[in-house]
C-alpha positions as CSV (number, residue, x, y, z in Angstrom):
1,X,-1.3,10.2,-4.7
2,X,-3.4,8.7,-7.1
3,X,-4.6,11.9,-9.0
4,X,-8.3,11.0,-7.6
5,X,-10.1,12.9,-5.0
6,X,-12.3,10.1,-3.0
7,X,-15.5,10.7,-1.1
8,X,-16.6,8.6,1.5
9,X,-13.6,6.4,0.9
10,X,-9.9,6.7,2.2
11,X,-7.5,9.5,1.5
12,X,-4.6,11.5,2.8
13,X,-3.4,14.8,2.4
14,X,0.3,13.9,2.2
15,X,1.7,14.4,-1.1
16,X,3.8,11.8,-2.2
17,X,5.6,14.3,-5.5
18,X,8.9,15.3,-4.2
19,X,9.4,14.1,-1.0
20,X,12.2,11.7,-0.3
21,X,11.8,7.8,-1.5
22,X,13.8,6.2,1.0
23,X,12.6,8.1,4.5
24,X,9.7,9.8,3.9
25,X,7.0,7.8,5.6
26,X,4.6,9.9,4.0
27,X,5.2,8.6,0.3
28,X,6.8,4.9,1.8
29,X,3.3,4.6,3.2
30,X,1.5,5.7,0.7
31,X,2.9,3.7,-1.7
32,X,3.3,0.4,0.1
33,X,-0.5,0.4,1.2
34,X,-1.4,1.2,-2.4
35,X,0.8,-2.2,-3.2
36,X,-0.5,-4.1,-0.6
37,X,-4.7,-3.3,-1.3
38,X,-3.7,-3.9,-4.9
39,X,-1.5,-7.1,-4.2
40,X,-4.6,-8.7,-1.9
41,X,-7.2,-7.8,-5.1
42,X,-5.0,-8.8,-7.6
43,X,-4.3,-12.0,-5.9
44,X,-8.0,-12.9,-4.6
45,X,-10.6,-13.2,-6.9
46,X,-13.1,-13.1,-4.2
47,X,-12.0,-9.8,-3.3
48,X,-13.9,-6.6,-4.3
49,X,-11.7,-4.2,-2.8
50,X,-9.0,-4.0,-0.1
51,X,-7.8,-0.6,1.9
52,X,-5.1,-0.6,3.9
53,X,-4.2,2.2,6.4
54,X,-0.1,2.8,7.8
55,X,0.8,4.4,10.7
56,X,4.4,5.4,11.0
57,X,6.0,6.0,15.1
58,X,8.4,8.4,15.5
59,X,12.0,6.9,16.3
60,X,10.9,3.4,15.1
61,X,12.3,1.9,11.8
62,X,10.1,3.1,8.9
63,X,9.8,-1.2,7.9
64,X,8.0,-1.5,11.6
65,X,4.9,0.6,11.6
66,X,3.1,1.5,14.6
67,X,-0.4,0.2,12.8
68,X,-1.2,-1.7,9.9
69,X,-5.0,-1.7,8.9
70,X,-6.2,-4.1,6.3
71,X,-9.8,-3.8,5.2
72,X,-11.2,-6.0,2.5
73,X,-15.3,-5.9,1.1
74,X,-15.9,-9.8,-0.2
75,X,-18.2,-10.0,-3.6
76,X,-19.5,-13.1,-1.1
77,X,-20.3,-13.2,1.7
78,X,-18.2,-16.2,4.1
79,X,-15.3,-16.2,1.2
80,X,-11.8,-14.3,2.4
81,X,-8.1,-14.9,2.1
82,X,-7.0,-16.3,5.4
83,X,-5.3,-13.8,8.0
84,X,-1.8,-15.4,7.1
85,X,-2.4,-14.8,3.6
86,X,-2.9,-11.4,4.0
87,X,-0.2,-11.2,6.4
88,X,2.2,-12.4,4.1
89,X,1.7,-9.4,1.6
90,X,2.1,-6.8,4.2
91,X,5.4,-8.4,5.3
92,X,6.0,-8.7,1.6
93,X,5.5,-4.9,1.2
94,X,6.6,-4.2,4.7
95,X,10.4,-5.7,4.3
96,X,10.5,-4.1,0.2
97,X,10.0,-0.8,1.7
98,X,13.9,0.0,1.4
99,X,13.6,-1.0,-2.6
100,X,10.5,1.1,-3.3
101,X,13.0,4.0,-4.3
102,X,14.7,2.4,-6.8
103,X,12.1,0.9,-8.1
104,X,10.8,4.6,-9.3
105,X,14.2,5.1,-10.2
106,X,13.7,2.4,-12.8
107,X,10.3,3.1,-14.1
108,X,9.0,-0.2,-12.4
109,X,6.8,1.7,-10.2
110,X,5.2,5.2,-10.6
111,X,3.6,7.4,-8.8
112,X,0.6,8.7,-9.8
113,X,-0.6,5.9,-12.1
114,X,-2.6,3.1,-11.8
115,X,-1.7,0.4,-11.4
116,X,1.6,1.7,-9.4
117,X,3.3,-1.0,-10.8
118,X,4.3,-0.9,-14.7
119,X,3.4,-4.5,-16.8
């Protein structure tokens, strides 16, 4: 999605060009975990690097995902964002989900840039 191909780190092979903004859990996700590692990063200084991983469930609202994976390397050892922290952005993310199509409409947010977000 990001126009990058990533060895040793993680990847999908869903292509987020084309596919529907409002149901396809294959771009929604894509997307919204790209928001939400860049969100935690932006947000914590003591954060090298945060991943996180969707997992959609058939018949399930796409805002309620079956998994959410959050995985964050520290530049120190002991320092994190509390759990609640980082819960609040994935609920953030998790309740925008039904917004992320207008916001490529707009030109706030595009896919295959980085940062997703325009400043």
């Amino acid at each position: 999605m990001n126009g990058l191909i990533t060895p040793y780190r993680p990847m999908t092979m869903e292509c987020a060009f084309g596919k529907n903004p409002v149901t396809h859990v294959g771009k929604l996700y894509n997307v919204a975990a790209s928001l939400i590692a860049e969100d935690l990063v932006a947000g914590n200084p003591e954060l090298a690097l945060a991943e996180c991983f969707l997992v959609s469930q058939i018949g399930h609202p796409v805002d309620q995902p079956q998994l959410v994976d959050v995985r964050l390397s520290l530049r120190r050892p002991g320092v994190a964002p509390s759990v609640s922290e980082v819960e609040r952005t994935v609920t953030h993310h998790l309740a925008g989900l039904r917004t992320l199509a207008d916001d490529q409409l707009s030109g706030a947010l595009a896919i295959g840039r980085w940062p997703l977000r325009s400043t």
